[in-house]
C-alpha positions as CSV (number, residue, x, y, z in Angstrom):
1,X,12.7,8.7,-29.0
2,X,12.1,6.4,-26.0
3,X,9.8,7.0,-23.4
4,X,9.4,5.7,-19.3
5,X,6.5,5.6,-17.7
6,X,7.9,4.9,-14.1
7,X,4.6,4.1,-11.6
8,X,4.5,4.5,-7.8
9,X,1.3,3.4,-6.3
10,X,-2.0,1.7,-6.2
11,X,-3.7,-0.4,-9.2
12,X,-5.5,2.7,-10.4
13,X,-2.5,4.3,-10.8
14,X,-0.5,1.2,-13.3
15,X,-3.6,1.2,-15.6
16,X,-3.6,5.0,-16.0
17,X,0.3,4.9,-16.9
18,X,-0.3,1.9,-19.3
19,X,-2.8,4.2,-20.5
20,X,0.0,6.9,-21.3
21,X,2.3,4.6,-22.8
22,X,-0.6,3.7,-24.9
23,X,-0.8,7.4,-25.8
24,X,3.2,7.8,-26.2
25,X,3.1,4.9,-28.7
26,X,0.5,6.3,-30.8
27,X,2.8,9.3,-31.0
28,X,5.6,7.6,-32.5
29,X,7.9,6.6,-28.7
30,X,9.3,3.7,-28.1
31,X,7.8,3.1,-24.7
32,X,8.7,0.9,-21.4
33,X,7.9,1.0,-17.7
34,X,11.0,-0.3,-16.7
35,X,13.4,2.2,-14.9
36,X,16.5,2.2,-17.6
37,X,17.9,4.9,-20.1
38,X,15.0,7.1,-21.4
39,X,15.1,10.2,-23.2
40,X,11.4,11.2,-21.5
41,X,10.9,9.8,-18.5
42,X,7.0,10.2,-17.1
43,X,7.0,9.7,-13.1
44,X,3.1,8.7,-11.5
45,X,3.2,9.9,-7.9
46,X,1.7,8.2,-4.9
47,X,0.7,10.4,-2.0
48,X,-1.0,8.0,0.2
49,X,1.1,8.3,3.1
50,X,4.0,10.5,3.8
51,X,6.0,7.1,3.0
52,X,4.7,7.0,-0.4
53,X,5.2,10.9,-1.2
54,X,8.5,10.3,0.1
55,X,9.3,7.8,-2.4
56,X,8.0,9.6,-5.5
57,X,10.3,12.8,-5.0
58,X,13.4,9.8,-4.7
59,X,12.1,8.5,-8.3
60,X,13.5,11.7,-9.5
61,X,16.4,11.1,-8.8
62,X,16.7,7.2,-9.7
63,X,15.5,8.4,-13.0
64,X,18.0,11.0,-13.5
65,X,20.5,8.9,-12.4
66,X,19.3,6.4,-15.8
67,X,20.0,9.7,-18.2
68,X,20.7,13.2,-16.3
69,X,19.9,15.0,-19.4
70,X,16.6,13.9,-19.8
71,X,13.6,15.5,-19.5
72,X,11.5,14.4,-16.5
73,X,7.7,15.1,-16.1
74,X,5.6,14.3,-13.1
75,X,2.5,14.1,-12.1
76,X,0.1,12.4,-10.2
77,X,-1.1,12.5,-6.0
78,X,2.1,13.5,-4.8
79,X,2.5,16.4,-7.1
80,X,-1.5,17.4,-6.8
81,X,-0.5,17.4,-2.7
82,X,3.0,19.1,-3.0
83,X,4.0,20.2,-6.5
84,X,6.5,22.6,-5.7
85,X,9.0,20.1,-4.3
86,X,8.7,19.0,-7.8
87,X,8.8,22.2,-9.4
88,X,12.2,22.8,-7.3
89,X,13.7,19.8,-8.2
90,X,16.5,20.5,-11.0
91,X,15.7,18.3,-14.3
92,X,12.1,18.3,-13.4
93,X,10.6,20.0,-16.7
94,X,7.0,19.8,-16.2
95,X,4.4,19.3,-12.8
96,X,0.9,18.2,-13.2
97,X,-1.8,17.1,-10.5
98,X,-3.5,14.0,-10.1
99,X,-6.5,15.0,-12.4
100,X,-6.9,15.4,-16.1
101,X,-4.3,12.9,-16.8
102,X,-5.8,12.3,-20.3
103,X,-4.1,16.1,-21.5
104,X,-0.7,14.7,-20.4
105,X,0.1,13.5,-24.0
106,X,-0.2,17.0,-25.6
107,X,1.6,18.8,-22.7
108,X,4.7,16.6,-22.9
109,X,6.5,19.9,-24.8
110,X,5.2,22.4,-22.0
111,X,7.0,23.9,-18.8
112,X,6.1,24.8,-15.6
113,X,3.1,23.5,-13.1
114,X,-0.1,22.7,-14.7
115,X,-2.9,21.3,-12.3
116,X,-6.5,21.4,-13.6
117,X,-9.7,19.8,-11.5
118,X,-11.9,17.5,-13.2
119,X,-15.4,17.3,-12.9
120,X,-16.5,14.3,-15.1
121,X,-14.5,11.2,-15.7
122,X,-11.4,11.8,-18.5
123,X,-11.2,9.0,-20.8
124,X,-7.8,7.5,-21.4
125,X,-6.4,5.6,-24.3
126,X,-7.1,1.8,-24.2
127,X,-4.3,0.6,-21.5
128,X,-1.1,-1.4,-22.9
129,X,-1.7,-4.7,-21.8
130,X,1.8,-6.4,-20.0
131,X,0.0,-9.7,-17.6
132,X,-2.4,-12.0,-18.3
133,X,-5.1,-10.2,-16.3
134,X,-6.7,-7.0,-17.5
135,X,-7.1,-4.0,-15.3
136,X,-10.3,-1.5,-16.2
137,X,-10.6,2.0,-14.8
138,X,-14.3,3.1,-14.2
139,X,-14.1,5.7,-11.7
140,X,-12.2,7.8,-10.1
141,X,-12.1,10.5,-6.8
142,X,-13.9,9.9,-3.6
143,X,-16.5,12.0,-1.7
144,X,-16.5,10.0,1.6
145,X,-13.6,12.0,3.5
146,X,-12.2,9.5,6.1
147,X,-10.1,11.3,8.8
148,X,-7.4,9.3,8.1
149,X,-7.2,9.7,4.2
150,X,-6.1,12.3,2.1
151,X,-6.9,10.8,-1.4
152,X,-10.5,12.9,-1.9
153,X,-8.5,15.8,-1.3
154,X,-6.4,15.3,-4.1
155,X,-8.2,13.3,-6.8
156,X,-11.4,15.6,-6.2
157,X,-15.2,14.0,-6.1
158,X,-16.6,10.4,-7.5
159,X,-16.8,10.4,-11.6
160,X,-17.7,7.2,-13.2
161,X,-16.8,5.8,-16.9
162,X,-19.9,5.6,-19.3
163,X,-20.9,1.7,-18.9
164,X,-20.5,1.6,-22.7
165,X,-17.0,2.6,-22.9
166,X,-16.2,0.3,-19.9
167,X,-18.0,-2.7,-21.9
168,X,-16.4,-1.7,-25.1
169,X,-12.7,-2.0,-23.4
170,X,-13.4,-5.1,-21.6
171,X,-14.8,-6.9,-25.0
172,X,-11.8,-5.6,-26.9
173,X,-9.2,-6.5,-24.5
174,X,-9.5,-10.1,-24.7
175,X,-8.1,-11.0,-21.5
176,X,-9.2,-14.2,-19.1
177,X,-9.9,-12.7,-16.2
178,X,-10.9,-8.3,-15.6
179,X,-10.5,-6.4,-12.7
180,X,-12.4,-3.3,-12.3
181,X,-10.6,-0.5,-10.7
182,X,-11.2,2.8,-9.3
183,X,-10.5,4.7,-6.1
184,X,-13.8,4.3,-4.7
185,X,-15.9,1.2,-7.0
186,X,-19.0,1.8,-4.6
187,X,-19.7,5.0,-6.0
188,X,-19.7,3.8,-9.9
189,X,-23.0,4.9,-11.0
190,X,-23.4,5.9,-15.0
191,X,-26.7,7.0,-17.1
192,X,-27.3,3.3,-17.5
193,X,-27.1,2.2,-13.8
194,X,-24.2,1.6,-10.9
195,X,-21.9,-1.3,-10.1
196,X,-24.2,-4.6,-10.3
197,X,-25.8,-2.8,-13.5
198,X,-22.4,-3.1,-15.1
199,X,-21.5,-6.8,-13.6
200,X,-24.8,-7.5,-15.5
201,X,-23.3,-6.0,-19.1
202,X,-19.9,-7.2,-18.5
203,X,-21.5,-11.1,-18.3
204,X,-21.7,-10.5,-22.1
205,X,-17.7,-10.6,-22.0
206,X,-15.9,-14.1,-22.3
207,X,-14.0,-13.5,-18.8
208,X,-13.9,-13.4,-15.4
209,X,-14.4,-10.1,-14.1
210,X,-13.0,-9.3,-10.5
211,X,-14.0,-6.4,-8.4
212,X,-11.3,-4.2,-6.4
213,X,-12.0,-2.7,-3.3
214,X,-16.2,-2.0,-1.8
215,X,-17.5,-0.1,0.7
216,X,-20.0,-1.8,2.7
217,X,-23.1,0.3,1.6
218,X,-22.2,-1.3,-1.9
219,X,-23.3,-4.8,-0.6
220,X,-26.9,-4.7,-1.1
221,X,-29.2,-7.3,-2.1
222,X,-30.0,-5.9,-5.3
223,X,-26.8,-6.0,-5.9
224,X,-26.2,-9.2,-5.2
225,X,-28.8,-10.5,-7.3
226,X,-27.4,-8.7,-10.1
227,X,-23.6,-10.0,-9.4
228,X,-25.0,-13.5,-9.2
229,X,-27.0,-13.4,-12.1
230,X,-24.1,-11.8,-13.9
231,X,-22.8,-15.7,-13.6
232,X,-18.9,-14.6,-14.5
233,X,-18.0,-13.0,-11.4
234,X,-15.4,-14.1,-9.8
235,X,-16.2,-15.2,-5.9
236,X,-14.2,-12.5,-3.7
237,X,-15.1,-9.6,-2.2
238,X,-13.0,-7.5,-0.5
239,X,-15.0,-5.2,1.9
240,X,-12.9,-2.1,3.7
241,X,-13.1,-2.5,7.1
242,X,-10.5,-0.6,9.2
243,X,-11.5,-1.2,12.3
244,X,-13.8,-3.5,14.0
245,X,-15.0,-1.0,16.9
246,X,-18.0,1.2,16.0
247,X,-16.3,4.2,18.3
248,X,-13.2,4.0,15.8
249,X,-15.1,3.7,13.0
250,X,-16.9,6.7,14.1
251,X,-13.9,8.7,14.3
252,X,-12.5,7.5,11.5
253,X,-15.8,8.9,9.6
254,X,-16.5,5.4,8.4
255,X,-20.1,5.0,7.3
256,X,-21.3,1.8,8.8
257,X,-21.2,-0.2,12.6
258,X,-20.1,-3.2,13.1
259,X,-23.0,-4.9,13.3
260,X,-23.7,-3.7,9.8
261,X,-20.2,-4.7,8.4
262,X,-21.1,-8.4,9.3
263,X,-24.7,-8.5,8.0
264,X,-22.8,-7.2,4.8
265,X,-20.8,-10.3,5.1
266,X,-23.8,-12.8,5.8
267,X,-25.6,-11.4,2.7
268,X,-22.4,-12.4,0.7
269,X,-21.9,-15.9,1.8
270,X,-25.8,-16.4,1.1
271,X,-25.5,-16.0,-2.1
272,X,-21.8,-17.0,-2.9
273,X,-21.1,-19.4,0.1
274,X,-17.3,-20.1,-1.2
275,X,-16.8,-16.7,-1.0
276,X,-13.3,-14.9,0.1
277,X,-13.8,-11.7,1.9
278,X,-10.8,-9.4,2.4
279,X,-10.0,-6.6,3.8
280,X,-7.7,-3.8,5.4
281,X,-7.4,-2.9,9.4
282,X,-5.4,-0.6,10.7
283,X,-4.1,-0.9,13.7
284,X,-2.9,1.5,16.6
285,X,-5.5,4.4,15.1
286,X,-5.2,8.0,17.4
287,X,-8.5,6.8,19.7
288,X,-8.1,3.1,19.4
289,X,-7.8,1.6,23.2
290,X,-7.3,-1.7,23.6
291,X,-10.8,-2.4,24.3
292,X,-11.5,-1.2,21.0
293,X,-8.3,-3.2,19.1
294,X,-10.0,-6.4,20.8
295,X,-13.2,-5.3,18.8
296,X,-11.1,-5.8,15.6
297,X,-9.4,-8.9,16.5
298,X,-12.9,-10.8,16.9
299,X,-14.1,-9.5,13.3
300,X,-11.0,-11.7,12.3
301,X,-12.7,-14.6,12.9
302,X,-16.8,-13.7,12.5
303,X,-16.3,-12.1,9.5
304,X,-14.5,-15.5,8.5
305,X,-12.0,-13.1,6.6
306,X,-9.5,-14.9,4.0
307,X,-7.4,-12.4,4.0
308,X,-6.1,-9.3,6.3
309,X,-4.4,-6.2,5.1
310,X,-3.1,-5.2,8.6
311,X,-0.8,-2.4,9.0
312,X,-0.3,0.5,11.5
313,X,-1.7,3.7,11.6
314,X,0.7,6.2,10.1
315,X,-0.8,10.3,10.2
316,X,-1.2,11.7,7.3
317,X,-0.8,15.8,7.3
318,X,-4.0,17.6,5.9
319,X,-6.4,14.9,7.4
320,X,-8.3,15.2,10.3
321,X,-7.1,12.3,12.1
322,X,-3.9,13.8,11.8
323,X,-4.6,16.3,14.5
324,X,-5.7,13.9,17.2
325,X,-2.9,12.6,19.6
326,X,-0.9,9.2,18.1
327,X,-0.3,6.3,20.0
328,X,3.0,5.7,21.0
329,X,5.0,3.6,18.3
330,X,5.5,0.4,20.5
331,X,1.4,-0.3,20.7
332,X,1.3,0.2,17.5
333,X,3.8,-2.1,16.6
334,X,2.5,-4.6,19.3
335,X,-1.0,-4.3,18.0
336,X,-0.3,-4.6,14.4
337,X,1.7,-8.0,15.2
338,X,-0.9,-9.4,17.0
339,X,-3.3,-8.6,14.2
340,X,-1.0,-10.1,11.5
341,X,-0.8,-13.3,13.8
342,X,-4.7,-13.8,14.1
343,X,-5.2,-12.7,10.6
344,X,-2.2,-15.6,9.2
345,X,-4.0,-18.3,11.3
346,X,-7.9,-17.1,9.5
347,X,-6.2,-17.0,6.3
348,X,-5.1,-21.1,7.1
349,X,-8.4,-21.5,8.4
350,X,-9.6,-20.5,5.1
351,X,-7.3,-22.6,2.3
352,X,-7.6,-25.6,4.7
353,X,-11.6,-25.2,3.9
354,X,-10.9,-26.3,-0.1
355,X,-8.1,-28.8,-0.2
356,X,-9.1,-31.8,-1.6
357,X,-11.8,-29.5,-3.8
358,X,-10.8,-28.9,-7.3
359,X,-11.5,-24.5,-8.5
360,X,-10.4,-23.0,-11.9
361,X,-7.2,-20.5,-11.7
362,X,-5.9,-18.7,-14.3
363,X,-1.7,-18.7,-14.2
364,X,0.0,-16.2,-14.0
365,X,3.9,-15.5,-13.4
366,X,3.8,-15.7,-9.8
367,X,1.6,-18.8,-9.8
368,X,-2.1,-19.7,-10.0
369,X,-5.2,-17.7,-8.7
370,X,-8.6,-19.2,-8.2
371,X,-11.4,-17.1,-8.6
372,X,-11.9,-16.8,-4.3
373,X,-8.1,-15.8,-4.7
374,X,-6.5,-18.6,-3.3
375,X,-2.7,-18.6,-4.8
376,X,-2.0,-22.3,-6.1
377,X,1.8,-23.5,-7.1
378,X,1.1,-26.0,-9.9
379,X,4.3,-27.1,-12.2
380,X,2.6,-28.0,-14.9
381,X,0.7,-24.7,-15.6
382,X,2.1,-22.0,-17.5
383,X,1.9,-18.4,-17.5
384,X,-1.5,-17.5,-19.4
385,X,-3.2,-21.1,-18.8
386,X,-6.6,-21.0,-16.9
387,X,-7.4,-25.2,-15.6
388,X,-9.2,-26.5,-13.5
389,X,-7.0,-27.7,-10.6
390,X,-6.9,-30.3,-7.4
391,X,-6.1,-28.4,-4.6
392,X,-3.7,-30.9,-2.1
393,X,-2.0,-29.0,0.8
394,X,-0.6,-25.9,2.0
395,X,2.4,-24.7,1.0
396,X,4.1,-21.3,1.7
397,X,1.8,-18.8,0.8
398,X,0.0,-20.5,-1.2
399,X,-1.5,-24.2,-2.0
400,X,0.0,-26.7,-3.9
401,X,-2.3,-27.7,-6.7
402,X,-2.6,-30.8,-9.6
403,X,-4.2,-30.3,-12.8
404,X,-7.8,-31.9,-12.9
405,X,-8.8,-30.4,-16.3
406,X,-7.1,-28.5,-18.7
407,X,-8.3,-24.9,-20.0
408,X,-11.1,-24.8,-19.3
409,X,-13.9,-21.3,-19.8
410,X,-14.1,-19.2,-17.2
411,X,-18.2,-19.8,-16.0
412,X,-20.3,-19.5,-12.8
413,X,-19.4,-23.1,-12.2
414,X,-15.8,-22.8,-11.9
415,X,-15.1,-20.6,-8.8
């Protein structure tokens, strides 16, 4: 028997499939996440905008169109928001939610809906492991409610992974680099401690561990301390930001002010002064004027981003935000385009800062990443190699790079 695991979505979402096909191969399947003849296909929703629901009721179809006899079970966001345009759909055997995705395995012979809310963190099978960096889930859910956002709604309230099962995963993985995952990181806290308690254990693992996306209140200096004393962190942080004017933010039910957002940022470059900070904006939200869109376009620059996520405000039904009056679709447009220009030139700004310097990366297919994320084009490297490189000028997306020293370990002196 052959089995699909077909993924829409966000990181969290791959590492919980490659945690079923873990599951499926223990059971005997021949398993791939690639979207070709199956006899079980397994469909991971996304539900993060109406875009992304969209798209998961149309992998229905794609898959049935791979083997129309075969039987189709899906779960995740999308079905937890809408499961009976699911339900309805004809080949669709089974529906499940977004939560307990570790009972999946022994419901693959059952019928019907089946949606179940989870109040502690389910364990899932060691992921299978397809690229050269490792992906770790430690929490999941969200209890911060944006207005925009209807995630918390559908994957319930913050659970975090026992810290020994997330050490026990990371030493037995053997990866180069780890990236913890979860839908909101900031709110990891187990028996043993919370997030820089962890990047503490995890320096007991021969890689560099990455961190996904923080909330601002995550930045402390205790933190800190612990991150850098962890030593194998890898040097980028990407901080959610959303909008750079504190009456936005305030509608938006963001927890911080500017002025705190930046002092986040100064805390981070005090302690790791190479530092990339990321993060998303959204442009064109319900009460954004363009006072307040000006607000964001200077955090561009004093935040001293590397990289912006900038894309326009889209409703999302069942949200607060949704209720206010949208913007017309040409400011959005026009504001998201000016962001994206601003944010291109910070993000040159910021490679231009290290050429000339030489960083570790670890290669992957699509090129090499150092730890601050820079992407670096080096011919020599292959897929799987971590060197330290010469970075010598701009190119594309990314930076062309020489090889200064081969393989080398991934330690706090290598960023």
């Amino acid at each position: 028997m052959k089995a699909c695991v077909f993924t829409l979505g966000c990181k969290l979402n791959e590492v919980e499939s490659a945690s079923l096909m873990q599951a499926l191969k223990e059971r005997g399947y021949e398993v791939t996440d690639r979207l070709e003849r199956a006899d079980l296909y397994l469909i991971n929703t996304c539900a993060v905008t109406a875009e992304a629901e969209r798209k998961s009721r149309q992998a229905v179809t794609r898959v049935l169109r791979a083997n129309p006899s075969a039987k189709v079970l899906v779960f995740g966001c999308a079905s937890e928001h809408a499961p009976s345009s699911f339900a309805a759909r004809k080949g669709v055997t089974f529906v499940g939610g977004a939560m307990r995705k570790d009972r999946i395995p022994e419901l693959l012979e059952r019928e019907g809906v089946f949606r179940e809310e989870e109040t502690a963190f389910s364990e899932l099978p060691f992921p299978v492991r397809n690229k050269t960096r490792a992906f770790l889930r430690i929490e999941d859910g969200c209890n911060r409610f944006c207005s925009y956002c209807i995630i918390p709604y559908l994957r319930g309230r913050a659970r975090s992974r026992e810290m020994g099962s997330v050490v026990a995963e990371a030493a037995a993985c053997g990866a180069k680099e780890i990236v913890l995952t979860g839908v909101d990181l900031s709110a990891y806290q187990s028996a043993e401690g919370g997030l820089g308690e962890l990047l503490l254990r995890l320096s007991e693992v021969p890689a560099r561990i990455r961190l996904g996306s923080l909330e601002v209140s995550a930045v402390s200096e205790r933190f800190l301390d612990l991150a850098q004393k962890a030593g194998n962190l890898a040097p980028h942080f990407h901080l959610s930001l959303q909008s750079g004017s504190d009456a936005v933010l305030r509608k938006m039910n963001r927890k911080y002010t500017r002025k705190e957002y930046l002092e986040a940022c100064k805390r981070v470059y005090s302690r790791f002064p190479d530092a990339a900070i990321t993060t998303d904006l959204i442009a064109g939200f319900p009460t954004e004027t363009e006072e307040d869109f000006l607000a964001s376009l200077s955090m561009i620059e004093e935040a001293g981003f590397a990289h912006v996520h900038v894309f326009p405000y889209s409703p999302r039904e069942g949200t607060a935000a949704a209720k206010l009056r949208d913007l017309p679709p040409e400011i959005k447009k026009e504001r998201t385009e000016r962001a994206i220009r601003r944010a291109a030139e910070a993000e040159e700004g910021y490679k231009r800062r290290f050429l000339g310097r030489t960083l570790t990366a670890l290669f992957e297919e699509d090129g090499g990443y150092t730890g601050n994320y820079l992407r670096v084009f080096c011919p020599e490297a292959r897929e799987g190699e971590m060197h330290t490189v010469r970075l010598l000028k701009i190119e594309g997306e990314g930076i062309r790079a020489e090889i200064a020293e081969r393989e080398v370990p991934p330690t706090p002196a290598h960023a």
